[in-house]
Each structure stands twice: as C-alpha cells, then as structure tokens.
Backbone as ProteinMPNN parsed JSONL, in Angstrom:
{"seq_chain_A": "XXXXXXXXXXXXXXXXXXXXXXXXXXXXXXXXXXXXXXXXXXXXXXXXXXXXXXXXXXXXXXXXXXXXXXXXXXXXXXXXXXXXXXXXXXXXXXXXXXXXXXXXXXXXXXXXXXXXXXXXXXXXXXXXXXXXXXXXXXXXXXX", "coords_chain_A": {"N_chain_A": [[109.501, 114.417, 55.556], [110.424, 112.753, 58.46], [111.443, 110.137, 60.628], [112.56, 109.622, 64.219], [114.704, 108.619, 66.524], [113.411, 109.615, 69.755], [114.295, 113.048, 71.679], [114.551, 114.692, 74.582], [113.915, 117.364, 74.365], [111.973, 116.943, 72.759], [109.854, 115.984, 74.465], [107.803, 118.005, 75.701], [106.1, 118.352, 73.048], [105.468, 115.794, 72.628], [103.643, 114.906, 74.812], [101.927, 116.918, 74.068], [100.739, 115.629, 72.058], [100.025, 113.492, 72.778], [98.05, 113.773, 74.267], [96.435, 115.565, 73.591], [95.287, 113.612, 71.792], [94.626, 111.393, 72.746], [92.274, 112.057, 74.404], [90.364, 113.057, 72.459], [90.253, 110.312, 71.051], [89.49, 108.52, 73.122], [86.212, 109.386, 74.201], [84.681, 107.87, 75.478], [86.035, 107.6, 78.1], [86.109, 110.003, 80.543], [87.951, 112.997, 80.338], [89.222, 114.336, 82.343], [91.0, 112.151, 82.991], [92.584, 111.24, 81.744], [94.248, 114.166, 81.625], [94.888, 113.324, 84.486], [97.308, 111.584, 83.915], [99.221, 112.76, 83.198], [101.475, 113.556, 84.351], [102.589, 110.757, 84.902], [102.989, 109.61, 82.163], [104.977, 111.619, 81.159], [106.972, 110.915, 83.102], [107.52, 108.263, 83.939], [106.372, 106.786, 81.649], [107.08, 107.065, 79.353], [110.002, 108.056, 79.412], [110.505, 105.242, 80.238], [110.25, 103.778, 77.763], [111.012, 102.714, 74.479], [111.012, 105.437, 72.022], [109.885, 107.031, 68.792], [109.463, 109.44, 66.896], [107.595, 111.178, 64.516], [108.396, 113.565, 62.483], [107.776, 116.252, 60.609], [107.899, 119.141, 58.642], [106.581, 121.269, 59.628], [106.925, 120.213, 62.773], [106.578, 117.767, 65.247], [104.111, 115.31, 64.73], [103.737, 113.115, 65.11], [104.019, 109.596, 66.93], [105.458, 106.848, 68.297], [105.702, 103.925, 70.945], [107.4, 101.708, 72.202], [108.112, 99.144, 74.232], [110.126, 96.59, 74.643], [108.592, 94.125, 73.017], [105.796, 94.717, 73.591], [103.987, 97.04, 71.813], [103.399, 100.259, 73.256], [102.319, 102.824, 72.91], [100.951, 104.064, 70.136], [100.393, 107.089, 68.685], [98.835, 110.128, 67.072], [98.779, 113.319, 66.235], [95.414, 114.991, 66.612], [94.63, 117.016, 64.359], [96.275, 116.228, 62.219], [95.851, 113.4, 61.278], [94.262, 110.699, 59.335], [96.24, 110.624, 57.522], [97.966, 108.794, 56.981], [100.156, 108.51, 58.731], [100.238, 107.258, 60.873], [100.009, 104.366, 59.537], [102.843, 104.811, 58.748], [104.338, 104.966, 60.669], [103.587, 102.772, 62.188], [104.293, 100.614, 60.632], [107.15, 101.085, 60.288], [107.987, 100.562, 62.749], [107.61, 97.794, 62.72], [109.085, 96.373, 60.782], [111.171, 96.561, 62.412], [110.72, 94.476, 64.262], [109.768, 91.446, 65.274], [107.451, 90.5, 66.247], [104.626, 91.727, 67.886], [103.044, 93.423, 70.71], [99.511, 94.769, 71.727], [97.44, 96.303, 73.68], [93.533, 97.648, 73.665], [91.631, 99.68, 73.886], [87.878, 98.348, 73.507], [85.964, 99.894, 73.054], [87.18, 102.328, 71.384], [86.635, 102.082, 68.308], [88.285, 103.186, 65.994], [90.479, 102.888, 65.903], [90.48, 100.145, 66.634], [89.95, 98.831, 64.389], [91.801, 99.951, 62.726], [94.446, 98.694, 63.676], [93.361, 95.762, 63.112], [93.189, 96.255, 60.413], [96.087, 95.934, 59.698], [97.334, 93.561, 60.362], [96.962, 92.914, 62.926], [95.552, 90.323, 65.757], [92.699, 89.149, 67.364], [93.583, 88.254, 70.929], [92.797, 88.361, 73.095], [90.276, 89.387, 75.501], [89.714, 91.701, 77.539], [89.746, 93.673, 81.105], [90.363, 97.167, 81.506], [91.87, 98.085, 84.24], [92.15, 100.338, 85.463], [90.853, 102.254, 84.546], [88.166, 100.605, 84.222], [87.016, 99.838, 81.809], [86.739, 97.75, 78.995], [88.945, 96.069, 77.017], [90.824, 94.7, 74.087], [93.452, 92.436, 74.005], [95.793, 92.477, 71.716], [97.959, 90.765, 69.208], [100.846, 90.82, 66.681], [102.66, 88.645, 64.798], [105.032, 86.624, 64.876], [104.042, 84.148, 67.015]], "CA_chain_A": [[109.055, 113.629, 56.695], [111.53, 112.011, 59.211], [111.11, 109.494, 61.887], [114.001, 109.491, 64.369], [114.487, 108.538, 68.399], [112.782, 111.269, 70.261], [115.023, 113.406, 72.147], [114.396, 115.314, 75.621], [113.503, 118.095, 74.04], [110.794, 116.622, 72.323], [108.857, 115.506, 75.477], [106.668, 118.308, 75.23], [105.434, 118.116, 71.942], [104.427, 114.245, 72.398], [102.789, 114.879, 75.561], [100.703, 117.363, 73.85], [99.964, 114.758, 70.615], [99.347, 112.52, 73.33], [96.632, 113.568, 75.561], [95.257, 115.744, 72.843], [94.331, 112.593, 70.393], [93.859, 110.164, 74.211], [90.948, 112.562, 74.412], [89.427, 112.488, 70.632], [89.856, 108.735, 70.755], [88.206, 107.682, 74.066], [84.745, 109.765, 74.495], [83.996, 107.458, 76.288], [86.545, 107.767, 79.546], [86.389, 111.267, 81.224], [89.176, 113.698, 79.894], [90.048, 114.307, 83.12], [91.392, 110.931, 83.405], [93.955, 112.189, 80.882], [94.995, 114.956, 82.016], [95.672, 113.053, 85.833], [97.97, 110.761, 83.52], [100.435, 113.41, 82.016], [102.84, 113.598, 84.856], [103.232, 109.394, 84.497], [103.625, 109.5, 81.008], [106.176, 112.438, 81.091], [107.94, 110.782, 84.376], [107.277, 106.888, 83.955], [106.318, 105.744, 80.562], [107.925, 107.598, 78.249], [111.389, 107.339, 79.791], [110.95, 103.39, 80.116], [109.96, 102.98, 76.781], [111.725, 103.31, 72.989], [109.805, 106.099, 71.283], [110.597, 107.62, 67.944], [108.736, 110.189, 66.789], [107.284, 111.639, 63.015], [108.616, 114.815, 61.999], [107.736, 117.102, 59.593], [108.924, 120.59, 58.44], [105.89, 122.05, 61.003], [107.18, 120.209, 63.832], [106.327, 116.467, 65.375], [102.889, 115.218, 64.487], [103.382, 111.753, 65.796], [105.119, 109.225, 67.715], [105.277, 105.255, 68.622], [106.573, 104.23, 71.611], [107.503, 100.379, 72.005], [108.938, 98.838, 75.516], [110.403, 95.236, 74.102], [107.701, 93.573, 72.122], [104.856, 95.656, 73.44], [103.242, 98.445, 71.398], [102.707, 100.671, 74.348], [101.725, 103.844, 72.56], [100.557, 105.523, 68.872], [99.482, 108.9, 68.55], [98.611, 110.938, 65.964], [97.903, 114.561, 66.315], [94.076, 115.036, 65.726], [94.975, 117.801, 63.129], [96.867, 115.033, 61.639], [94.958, 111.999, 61.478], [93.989, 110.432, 58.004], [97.34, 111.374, 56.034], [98.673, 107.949, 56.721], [100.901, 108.672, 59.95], [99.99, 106.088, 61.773], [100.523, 103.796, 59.173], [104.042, 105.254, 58.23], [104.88, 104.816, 61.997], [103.42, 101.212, 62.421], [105.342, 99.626, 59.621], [108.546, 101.553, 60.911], [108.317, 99.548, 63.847], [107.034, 96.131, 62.597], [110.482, 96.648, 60.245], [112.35, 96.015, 63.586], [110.097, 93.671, 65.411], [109.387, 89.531, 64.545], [106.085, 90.408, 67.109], [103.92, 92.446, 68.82], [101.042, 92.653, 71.403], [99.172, 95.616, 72.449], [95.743, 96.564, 73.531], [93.173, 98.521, 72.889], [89.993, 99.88, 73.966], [86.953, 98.026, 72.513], [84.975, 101.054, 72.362], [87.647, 102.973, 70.6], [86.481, 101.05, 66.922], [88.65, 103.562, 64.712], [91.739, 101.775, 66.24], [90.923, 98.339, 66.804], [89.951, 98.462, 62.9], [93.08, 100.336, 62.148], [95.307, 97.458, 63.894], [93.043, 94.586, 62.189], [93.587, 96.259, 59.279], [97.355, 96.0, 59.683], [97.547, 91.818, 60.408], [96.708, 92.36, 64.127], [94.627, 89.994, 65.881], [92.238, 89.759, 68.917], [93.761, 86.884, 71.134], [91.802, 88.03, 74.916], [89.5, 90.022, 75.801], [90.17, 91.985, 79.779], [89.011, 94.915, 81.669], [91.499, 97.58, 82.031], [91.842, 97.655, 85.933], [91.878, 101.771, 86.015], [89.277, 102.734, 83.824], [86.829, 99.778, 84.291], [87.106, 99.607, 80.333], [86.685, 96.222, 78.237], [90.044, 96.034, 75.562], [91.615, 93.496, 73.252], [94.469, 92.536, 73.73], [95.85, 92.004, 69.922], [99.103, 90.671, 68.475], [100.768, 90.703, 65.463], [103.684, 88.53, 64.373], [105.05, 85.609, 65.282], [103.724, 84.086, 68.199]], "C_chain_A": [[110.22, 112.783, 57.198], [111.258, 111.353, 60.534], [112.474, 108.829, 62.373], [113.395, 109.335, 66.257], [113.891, 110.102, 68.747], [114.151, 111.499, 71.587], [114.087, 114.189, 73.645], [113.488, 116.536, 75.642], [112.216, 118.114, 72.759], [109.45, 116.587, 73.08], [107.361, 116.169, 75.142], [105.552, 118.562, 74.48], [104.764, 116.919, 71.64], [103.596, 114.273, 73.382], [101.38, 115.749, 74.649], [99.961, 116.596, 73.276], [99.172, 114.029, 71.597], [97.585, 112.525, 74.097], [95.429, 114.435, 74.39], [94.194, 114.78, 71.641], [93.731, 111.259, 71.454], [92.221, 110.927, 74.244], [90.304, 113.032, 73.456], [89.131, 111.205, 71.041], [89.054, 108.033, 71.705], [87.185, 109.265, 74.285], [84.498, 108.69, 75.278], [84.512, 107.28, 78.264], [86.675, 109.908, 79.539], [87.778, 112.181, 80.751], [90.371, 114.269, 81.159], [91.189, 113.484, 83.893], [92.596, 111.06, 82.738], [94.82, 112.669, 81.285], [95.242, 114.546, 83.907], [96.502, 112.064, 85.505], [99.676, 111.609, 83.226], [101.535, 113.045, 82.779], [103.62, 112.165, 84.368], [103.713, 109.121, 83.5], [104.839, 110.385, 80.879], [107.64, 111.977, 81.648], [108.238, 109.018, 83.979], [107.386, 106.516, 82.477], [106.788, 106.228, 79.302], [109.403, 107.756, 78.385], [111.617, 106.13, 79.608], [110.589, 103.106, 78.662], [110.806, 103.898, 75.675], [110.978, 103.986, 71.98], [110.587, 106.954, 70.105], [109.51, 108.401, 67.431], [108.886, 110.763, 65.236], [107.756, 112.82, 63.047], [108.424, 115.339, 60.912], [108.267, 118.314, 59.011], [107.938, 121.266, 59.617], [106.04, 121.729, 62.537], [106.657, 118.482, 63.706], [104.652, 116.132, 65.187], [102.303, 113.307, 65.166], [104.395, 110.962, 66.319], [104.415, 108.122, 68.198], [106.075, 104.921, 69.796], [106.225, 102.231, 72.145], [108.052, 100.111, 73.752], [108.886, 96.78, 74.96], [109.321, 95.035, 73.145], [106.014, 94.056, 72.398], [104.876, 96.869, 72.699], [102.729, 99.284, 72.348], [101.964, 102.262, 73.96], [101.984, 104.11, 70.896], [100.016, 106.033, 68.476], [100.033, 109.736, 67.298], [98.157, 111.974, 66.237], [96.613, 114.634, 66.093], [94.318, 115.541, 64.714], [95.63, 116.881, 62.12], [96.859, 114.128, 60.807], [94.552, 112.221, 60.155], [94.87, 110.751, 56.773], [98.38, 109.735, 56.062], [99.891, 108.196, 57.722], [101.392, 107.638, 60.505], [100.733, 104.41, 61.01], [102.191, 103.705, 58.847], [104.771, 104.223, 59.757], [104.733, 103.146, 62.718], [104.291, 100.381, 62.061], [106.876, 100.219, 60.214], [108.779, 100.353, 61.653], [108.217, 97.817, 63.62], [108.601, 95.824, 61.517], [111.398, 95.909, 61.142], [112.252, 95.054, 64.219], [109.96, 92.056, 64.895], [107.828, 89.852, 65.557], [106.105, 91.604, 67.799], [102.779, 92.508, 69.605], [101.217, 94.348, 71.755], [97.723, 95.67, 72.809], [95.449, 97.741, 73.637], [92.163, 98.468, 73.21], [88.557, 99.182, 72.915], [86.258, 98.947, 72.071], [85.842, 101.859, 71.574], [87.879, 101.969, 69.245], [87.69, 102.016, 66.285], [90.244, 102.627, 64.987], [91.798, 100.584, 66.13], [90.766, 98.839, 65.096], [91.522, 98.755, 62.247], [94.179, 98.901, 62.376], [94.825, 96.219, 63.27], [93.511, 94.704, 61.486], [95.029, 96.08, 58.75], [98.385, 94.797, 60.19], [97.994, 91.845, 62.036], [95.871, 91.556, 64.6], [94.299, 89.44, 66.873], [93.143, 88.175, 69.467], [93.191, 86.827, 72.498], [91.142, 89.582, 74.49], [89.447, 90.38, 77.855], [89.491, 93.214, 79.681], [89.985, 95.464, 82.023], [90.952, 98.099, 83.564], [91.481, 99.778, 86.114], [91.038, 102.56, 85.227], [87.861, 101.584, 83.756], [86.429, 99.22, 82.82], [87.171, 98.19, 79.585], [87.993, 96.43, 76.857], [90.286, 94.882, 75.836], [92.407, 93.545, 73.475], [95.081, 91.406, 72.116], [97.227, 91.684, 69.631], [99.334, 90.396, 66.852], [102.484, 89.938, 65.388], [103.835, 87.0, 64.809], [105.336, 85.369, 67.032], [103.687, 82.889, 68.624]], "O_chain_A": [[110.922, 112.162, 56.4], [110.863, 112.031, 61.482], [113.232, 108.061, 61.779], [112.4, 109.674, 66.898], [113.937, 111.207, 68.208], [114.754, 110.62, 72.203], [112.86, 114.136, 73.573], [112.622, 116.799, 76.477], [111.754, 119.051, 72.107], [108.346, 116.95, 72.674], [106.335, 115.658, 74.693], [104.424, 118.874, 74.863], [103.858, 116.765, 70.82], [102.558, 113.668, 73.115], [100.216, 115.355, 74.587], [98.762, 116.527, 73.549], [97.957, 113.87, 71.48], [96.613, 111.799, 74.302], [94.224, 114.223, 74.253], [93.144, 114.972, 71.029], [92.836, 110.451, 71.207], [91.182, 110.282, 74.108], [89.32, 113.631, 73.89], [87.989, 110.878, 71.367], [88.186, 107.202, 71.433], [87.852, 110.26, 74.57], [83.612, 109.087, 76.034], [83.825, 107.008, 79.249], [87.17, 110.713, 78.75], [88.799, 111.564, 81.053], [91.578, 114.508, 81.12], [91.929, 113.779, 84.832], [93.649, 110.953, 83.366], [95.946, 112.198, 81.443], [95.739, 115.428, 84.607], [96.766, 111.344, 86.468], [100.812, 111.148, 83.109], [102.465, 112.394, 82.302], [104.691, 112.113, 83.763], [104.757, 108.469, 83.481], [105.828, 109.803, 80.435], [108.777, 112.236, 81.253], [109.409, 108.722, 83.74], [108.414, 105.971, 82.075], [106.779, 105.544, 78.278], [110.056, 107.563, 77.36], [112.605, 105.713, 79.002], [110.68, 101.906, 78.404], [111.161, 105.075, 75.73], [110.348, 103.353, 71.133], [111.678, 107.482, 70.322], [108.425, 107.846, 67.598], [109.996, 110.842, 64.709], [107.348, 113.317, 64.097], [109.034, 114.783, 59.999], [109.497, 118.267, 58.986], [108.529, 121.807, 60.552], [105.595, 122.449, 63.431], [106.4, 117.924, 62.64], [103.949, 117.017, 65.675], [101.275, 112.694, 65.453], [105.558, 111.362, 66.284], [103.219, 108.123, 68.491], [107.159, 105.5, 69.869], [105.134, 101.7, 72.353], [108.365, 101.117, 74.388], [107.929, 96.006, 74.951], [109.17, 95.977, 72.367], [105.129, 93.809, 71.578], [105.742, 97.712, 72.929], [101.505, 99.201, 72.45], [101.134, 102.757, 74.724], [103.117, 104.333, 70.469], [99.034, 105.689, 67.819], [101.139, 109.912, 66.788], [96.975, 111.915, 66.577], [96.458, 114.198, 64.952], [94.322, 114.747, 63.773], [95.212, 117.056, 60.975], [97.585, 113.964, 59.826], [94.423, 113.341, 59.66], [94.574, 111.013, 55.608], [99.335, 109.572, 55.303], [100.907, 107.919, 57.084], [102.535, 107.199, 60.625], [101.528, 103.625, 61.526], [102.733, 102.608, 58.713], [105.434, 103.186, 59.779], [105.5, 102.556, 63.48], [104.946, 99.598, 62.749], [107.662, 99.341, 60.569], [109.503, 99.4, 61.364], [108.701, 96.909, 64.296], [109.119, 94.737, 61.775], [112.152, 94.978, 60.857], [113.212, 94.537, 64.79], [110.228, 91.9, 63.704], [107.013, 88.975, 65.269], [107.036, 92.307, 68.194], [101.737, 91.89, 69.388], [102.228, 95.021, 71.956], [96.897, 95.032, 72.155], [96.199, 98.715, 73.705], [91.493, 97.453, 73.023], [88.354, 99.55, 71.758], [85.881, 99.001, 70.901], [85.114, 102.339, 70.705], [88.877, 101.273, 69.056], [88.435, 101.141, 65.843], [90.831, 101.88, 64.204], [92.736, 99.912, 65.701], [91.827, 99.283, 64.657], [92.192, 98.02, 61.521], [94.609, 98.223, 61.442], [95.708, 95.481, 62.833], [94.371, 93.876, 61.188], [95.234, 96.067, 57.536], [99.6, 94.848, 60.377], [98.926, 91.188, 62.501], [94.855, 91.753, 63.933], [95.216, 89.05, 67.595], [93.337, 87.218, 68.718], [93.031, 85.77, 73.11], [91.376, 90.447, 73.646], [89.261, 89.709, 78.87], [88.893, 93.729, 78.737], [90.754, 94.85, 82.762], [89.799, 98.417, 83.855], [90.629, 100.264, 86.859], [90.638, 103.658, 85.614], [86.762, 101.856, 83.273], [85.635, 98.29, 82.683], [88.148, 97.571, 80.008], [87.678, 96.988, 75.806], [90.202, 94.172, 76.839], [92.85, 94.688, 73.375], [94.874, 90.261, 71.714], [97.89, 92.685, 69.904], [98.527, 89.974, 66.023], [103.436, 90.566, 65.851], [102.862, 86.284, 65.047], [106.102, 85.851, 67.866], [103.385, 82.658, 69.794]]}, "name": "protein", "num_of_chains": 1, "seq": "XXXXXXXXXXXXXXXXXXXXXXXXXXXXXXXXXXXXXXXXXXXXXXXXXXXXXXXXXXXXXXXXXXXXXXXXXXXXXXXXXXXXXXXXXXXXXXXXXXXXXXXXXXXXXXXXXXXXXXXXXXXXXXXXXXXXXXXXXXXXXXX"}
C-alpha cells in the first residue's frame, strides 16, 4: 500500500472512486446530480486542490484531496470500504495539518460518525445551496 500525490494520469481512476462511492453515500440526492458534477471535479476541483491518492498492487482505491485547511474530498471505492482506507488516508493528512474543517451531509450518518469518530466536531449546521441538503460543518484541530 502507497499513498503518493496523484498524478495526471490518475484523474481517471479518482473520478471513477469518486462518483461511484458520491452515489453509495448520498441515496438521498439523485445520482444524476453526480454524474452533472464530473466535468467540475475533473476541470475545477481536482486541479485546485492537493490530492494524494491510496495505491495498492490492483490499482488506486482511494484518495483525499485537501485545498489549504479544508478537507474538500475522501473517497473510498465502494468495493473498498471497511478495510480501513479512509482511516489510513485521514491520519496521512492530519500528519501535515495543525486543523481542519469540512462538511458533510447530515443524512449521510456513516460519515459524519466516521469523522466524530476521528476527533471531528460539529461547529454549524447550513444548507448546501445546490442540493437543498442540511450538513455539518465539522473541524478538527486547532481552532
């Protein structure tokens, strides 16, 4: 297992992790809402932000992607999920960081719990503006 900057030639392998575990984790927003995201993430938010990505011997399975002291993305393959990924990839980053804030769907519980469980904690409560959605926004560190 190796977690290293993601390269160019990665892109398409995190887009897939991405939209395929965005649509596991929310059931509750439309999947098509997803897939009218990819280009931005491909074009926009994955360029502006510092993403390093999990590797394995089968290929990338996950990937964190930070922009300064925001947590702006981590994904876990579904196939994936429950081997401790996430965690591997969290602590990576909290390694580098004195703080962090991100949010997080209220209805997606397996996450917020995951980030509690990992000395995040709620400090607002908003409506994300393009899904109509209620998330936490959560930090962790010094604040």
């Amino acid at each position: 297992m190796q977690i290293r900057l993601m390269t160019d030639n990665d892109m398409d392998s995190v887009i897939d992790i991405w939209l395929a575990a965005s649509i596991e984790a929310h059931h509750f927003i439309p999947q098509e809402y997803w897939e009218s995201k990819e280009k931005d993430m491909r074009s926009v938010y994955l360029p502006m932000a510092e993403t390093y990505v999990l590797e394995e011997a089968a290929g990338i399975v996950g990937f964190i992607s930070t922009v300064q002291h925001a947590l702006a993305a981590l994904f876990v393959h579904p196939s994936h999920q429950g081997r401790g990924y996430g965690r591997t990839l969290l602590q990576f980053v909290k390694e580098r960081s004195s703080k962090l804030e991100l949010k997080v769907y209220k209805e997606n519980e397996n996450a917020f719990r995951f980030y509690s469980r990992h000395g995040f904690n709620v400090v607002e409560e908003t409506i994300d503006e393009d899904t109509g959605q209620a998330e936490y926004i959560m930090t962790w560190g010094e604040h």
